[in-house]
C-alpha positions in Angstrom: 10.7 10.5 11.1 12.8 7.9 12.2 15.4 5.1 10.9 15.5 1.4 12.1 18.8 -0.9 10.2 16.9 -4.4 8.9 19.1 -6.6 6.9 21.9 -4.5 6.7 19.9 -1.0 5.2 18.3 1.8 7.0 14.0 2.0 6.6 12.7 5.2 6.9 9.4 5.6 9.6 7.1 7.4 11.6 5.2 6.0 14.4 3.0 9.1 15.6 0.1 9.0 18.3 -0.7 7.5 21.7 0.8 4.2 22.6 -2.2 2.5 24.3 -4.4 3.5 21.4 -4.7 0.7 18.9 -2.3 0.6 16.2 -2.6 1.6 12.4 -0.4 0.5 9.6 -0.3 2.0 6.0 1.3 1.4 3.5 1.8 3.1 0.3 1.8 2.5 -3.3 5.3 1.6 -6.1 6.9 5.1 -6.7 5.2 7.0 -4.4 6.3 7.2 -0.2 4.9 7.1 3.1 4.2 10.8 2.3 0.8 9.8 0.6 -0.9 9.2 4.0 -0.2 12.6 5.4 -3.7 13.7 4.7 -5.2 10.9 5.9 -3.2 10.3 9.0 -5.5 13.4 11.4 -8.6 11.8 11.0 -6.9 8.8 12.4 -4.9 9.5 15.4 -7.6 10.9 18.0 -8.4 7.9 18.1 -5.8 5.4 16.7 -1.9 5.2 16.7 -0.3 5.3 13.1 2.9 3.6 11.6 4.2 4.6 8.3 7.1 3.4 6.2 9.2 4.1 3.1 9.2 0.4 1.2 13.5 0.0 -0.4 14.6 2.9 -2.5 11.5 4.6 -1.4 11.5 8.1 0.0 14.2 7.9 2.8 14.5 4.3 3.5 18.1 3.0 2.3 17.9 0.7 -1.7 18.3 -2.8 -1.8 21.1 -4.7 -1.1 21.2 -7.0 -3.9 18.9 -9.7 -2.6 15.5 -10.2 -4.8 12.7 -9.1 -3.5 9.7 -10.7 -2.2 6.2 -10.1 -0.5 7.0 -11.9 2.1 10.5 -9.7 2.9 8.3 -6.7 2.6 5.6 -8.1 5.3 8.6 -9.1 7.4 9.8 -5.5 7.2 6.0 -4.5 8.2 5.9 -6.7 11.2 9.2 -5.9 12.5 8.6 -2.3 12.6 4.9 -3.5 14.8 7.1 -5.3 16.9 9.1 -1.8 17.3 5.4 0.0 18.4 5.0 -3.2 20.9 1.5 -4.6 19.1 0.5 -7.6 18.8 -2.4 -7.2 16.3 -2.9 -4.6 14.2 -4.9 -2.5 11.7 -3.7 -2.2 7.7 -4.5 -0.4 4.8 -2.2 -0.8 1.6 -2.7 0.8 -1.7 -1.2 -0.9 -4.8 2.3 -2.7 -3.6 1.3 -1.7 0.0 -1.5 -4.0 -1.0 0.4 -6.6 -1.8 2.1 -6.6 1.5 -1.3 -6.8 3.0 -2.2 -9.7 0.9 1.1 -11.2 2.2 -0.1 -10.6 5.9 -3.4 -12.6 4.9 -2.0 -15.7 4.0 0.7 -15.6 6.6 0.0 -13.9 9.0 -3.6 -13.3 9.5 -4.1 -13.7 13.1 -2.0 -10.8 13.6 -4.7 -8.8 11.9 -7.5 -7.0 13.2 -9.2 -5.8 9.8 -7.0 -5.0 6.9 -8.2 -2.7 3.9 -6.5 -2.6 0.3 -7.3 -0.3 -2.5 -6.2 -0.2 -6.1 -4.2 -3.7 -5.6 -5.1 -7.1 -7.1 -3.7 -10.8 -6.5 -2.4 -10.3 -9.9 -1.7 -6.9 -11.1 -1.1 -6.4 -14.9 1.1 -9.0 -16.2 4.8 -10.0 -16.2 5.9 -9.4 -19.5 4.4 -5.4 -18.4 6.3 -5.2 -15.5 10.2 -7.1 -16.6 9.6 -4.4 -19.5 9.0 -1.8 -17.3 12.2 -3.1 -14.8 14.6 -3.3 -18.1 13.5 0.1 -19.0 14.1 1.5 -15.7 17.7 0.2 -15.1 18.6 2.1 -18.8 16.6 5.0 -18.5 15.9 5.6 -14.9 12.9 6.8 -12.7 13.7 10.2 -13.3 13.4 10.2 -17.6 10.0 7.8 -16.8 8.4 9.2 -14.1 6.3 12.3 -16.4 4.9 8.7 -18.7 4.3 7.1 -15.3 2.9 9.3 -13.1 -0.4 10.4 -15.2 -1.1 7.4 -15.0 -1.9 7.5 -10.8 -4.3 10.0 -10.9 -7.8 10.7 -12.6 -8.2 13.9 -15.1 -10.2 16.0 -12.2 -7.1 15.5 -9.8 -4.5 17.4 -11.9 -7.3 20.4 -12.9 -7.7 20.5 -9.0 -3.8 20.8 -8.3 -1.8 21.9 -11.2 1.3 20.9 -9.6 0.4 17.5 -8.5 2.2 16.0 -11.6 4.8 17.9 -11.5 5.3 17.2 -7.4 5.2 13.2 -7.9 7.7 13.8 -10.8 10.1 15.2 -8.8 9.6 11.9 -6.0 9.8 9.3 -8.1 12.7 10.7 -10.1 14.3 10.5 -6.5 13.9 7.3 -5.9 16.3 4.1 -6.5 16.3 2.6 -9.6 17.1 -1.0 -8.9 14.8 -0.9 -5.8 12.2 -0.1 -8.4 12.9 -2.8 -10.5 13.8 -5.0 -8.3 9.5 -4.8 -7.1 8.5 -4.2 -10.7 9.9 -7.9 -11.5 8.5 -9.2 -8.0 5.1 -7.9 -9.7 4.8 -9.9 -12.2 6.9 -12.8 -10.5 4.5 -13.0 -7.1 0.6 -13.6 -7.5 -1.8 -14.0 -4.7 -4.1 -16.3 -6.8 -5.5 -19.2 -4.8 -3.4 -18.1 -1.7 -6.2 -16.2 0.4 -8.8 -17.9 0.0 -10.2 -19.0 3.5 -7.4 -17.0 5.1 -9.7 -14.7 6.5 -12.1 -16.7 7.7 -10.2 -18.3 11.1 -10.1 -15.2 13.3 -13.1 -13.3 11.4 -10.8 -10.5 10.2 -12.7 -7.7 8.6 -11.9 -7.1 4.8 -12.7 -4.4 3.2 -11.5 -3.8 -0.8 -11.6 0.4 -2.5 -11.4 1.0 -6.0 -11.3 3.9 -8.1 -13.1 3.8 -11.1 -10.6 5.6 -12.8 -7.8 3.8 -12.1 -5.9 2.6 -14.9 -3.0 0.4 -13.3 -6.2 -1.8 -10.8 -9.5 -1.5 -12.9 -12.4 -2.1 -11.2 -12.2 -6.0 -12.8 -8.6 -6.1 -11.1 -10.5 -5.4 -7.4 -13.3 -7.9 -8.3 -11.0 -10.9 -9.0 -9.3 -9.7 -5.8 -13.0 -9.9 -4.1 -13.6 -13.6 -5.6 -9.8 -14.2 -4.0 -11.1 -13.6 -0.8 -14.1 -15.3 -0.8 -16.4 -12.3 -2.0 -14.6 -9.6 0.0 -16.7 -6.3 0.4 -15.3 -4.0 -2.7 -16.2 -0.3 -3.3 -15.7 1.3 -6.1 -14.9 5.6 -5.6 -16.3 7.4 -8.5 -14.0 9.7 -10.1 -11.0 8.1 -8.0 -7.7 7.2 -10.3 -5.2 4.8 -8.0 -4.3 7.1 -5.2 -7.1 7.4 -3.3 -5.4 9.0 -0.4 -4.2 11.6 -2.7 -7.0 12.0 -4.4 -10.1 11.7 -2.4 -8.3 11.7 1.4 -11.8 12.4 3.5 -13.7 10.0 0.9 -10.9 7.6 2.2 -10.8 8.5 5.6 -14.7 8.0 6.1 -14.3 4.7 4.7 -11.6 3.2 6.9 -12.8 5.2 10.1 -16.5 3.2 9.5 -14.7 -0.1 9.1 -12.3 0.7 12.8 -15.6 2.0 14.2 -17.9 -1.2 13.2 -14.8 -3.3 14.6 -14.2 -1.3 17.8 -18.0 -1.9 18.0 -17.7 -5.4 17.6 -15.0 -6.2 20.1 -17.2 -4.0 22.8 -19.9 -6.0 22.8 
């Protein structure tokens, strides 16, 4: 891992893989760290580099400063770190928030993309009154006291009966994490919506979208990725069966197949 400053606070990182191979960025879900890709992130680099990041109060990246949070200031932090790996254009996959800062990247900065996949996000997700509850609650109680009510709620049944510890494993991450940070992106949440912002976005240098759901995913329902489809003009969306909203937790070679068919088909493309 390694630390870059950006506006005054130290973001947490890995860059890992060949330089002249084209570069991958993920990024991960509210709560959670850049820690959710590491079963993802083999299948990947034989073939592709891979950039990581801890979003503020996050894993190891420093907490906010006091500024309000925004998309964009989270895409800015995204690109910044590409410019550290020397790319121009680049790959993206975001779960939840990390989808958000790929929605960000598609209405401003599209040509910068190559193809961009986001799971269990949506232009709007939930609602704000949910999330400036959820923000108030957090600066009284903390992430540590809410993170056994939040964290069921990432993962579908069979995922705990497969690892007994999982809950107990997030738990202890989120409870680590920065409070304000947290609530800081829980009111940008329900404060920032995509709606009526990507439409045609996509369109000007073809870049390849592809949309994953999990059809048990409580905090994106299936109906949250459709809207998000209709958003982006009618966006390929697949639905994982027994998936909750961490797919790369969850269902890592499920999720691995997918984006390694859509980097394929695009490495195809370009060949020819």
């Amino acid at each position: 891992m390694a630390f870059q400053m950006m506006n005054d606070r130290s973001v947490a990182y890995r860059l890992l893989g060949d330089e002249m191979k084209p570069l991958v960025v993920l990024a991960h879900p509210l709560g959670m760290s850049q820690a959710v890709w590491d079963d993802i992130i083999p299948a990947l680099l034989p073939r592709y580099r891979v950039l990581t990041w801890d979003l503020p109060g996050h894993g190891a990246s420093q907490a906010v400063s006091g500024k309000q949070l925004s998309p964009a200031d989270l895409a800015a932090e995204a690109l910044a770190l590409v410019a550290l790996a020397g790319a121009e254009q680049f790959h993206f996959v975001g779960t939840s928030i990390g989808g958000v800062v790929g929605q960000q990247l598609i209405a401003e900065h599209s040509d910068r993309l190559l193809t961009i996949t986001l799971t269990n996000t949506g232009a709007v997700i939930g609602n704000a009154d949910l999330w400036n509850t959820r923000a108030d609650r957090v600066r009284h109680e903390g992430l540590a006291a809410m993170a056994q009510e939040i964290v069921p709620r990432w993962f579908a049944p069979a995922a705990f009966e497969a690892s007994p510890a999982l809950k107990a494993g997030w738990c202890v991450q989120m409870g680590r994490g920065d409070d304000e940070s947290y609530a800081q992106l829980c009111e940008m949440l329900g404060r920032d919506t995509f709606c009526g912002k990507l439409t045609g976005k996509k369109t000007g240098k073809s870049v390849k979208v592809q949309l994953l759901g999990g059809s048990e995913d409580m905090a994106t329902p299936p109906t949250t990725l459709e809207a998000l489809s209709a958003e982006l003009d009618g966006a390929a969306l697949t639905i994982l069966e027994g998936v909750g909203h961490v797919p790369s937790v969850e269902a890592p070679a499920l999720l691995a197949e997918k984006l390694l068919a859509l980097l394929t088909a695009h490495a195809h493309a370009v060949s020819h």
